[in-house]
N, C-alpha and C positions, 0 to 999 in steps of 0.2 A: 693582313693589310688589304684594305679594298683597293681596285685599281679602275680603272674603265674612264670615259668620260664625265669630269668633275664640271657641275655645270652651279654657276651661282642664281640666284635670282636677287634680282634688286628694284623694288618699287619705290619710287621717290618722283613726288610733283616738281618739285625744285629743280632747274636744268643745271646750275652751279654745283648744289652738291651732289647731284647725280654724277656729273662731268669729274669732279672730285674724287667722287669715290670709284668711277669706273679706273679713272687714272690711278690708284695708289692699287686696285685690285692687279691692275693689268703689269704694274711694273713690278709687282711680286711673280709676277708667273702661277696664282692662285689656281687659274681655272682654265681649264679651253673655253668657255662661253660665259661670259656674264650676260645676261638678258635684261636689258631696263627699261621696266614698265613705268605709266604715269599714272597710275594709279591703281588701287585695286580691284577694277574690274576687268581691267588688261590681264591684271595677275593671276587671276582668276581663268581671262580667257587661254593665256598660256598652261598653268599647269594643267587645265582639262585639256587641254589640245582641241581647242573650238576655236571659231572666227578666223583671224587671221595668222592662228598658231595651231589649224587646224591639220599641216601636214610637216608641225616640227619634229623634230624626230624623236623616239619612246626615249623615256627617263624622266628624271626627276631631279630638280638642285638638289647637292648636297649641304644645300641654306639658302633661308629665306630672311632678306632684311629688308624688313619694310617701317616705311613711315607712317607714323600716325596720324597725323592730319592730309587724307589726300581726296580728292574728289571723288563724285561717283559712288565709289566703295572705299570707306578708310580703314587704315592698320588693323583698327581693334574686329572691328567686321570681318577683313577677309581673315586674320586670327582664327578665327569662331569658326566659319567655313572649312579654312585648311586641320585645323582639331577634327571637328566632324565627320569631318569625311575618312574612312578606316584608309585610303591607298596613300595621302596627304597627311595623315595626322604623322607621319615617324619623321616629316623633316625639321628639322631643327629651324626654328623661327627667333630672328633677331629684330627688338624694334628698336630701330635707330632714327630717335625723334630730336626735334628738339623742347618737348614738352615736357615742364619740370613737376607737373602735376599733381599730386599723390595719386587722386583716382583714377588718373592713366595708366599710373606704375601698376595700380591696387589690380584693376581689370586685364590689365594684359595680362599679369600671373595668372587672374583667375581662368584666363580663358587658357591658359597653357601656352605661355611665350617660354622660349628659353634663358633669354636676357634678354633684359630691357638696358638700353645706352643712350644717353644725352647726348645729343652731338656736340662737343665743343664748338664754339665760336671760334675760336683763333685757328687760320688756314692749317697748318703747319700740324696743329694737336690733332685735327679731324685728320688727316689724309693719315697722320701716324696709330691714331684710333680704329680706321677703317682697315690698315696694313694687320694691325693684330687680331683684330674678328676676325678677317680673310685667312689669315696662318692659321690660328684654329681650330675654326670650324674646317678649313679643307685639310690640313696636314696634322693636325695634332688628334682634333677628335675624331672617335670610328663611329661610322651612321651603321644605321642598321643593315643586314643584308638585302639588296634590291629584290624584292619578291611582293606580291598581293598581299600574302595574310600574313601578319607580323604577332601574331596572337602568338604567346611561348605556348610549347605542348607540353603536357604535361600528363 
């Protein structure tokens, strides 16, 4: 079982469902840190630890949910980025949009999302939807070991 500082990330333009979903993460006891960016190029400047997240402290979420329509840099973009990149591709990335799309669903797999989620409109289903990503991704599923090269040896 992994232990250490369970840190979430959460990119959303929205200040409502941002506030929403900070609120159902934090009244689980999910995470010691959820971090809420406005977009994806905040998110970006945090997981490099550049700009004003230049002296956070080393690690990485144990999950990424971000949304797909956000300024700047949107979902599907910093997607693409966080795959790419070898120290970023192993975290588990959740797009929780409210775009019912097909070709948003089609692209985020292809770029390597882990689940794609609609956000419900109704307060009550969202905050309950946000509670069970949060339980999962931080207590049920196991990330990989925190290290640089995630390459299996063989």
């Amino acid at each position: 079982m992994t232990t250490g500082l369970k840190r979430i990330l959460l990119a959303e333009d929205n200040p409502n469902d941002a506030e929403l979903a900070l609120c159902a993460l934090e009244e689980q006891h999910l995470a010691q840190e959820v971090m809420v960016v406005r977009d994806g190029a905040e998110a970006l400047d945090y997981l490099f630890r550049r700009g004003l997240f230049s002296d956070r402290p080393a690690g990485l979420p144990v999950v990424a949910f971000l949304d797909l329509k956000m300024p700047r840099v949107d979902g599907l973009s910093l997607l693409r980025q966080m795959k790419a990149d070898p120290e970023l591709r192993a975290i588990p990335v959740v797009m929780l949009t409210s775009s019912r799309e097909e070709s948003d669903l089609v692209q985020s797999y292809q770029a390597g999302v882990n689940a794609y989620v609609v956000k419900p409109v109704d307060f009550q289903e969202f905050v309950d939807t946000v509670k069970h990503l949060g339980q999962f991704w931080t207590r049920i599923n196991e990330p990989p070991p925190a290290r640089r090269d995630l390459r299996v040896q063989g």
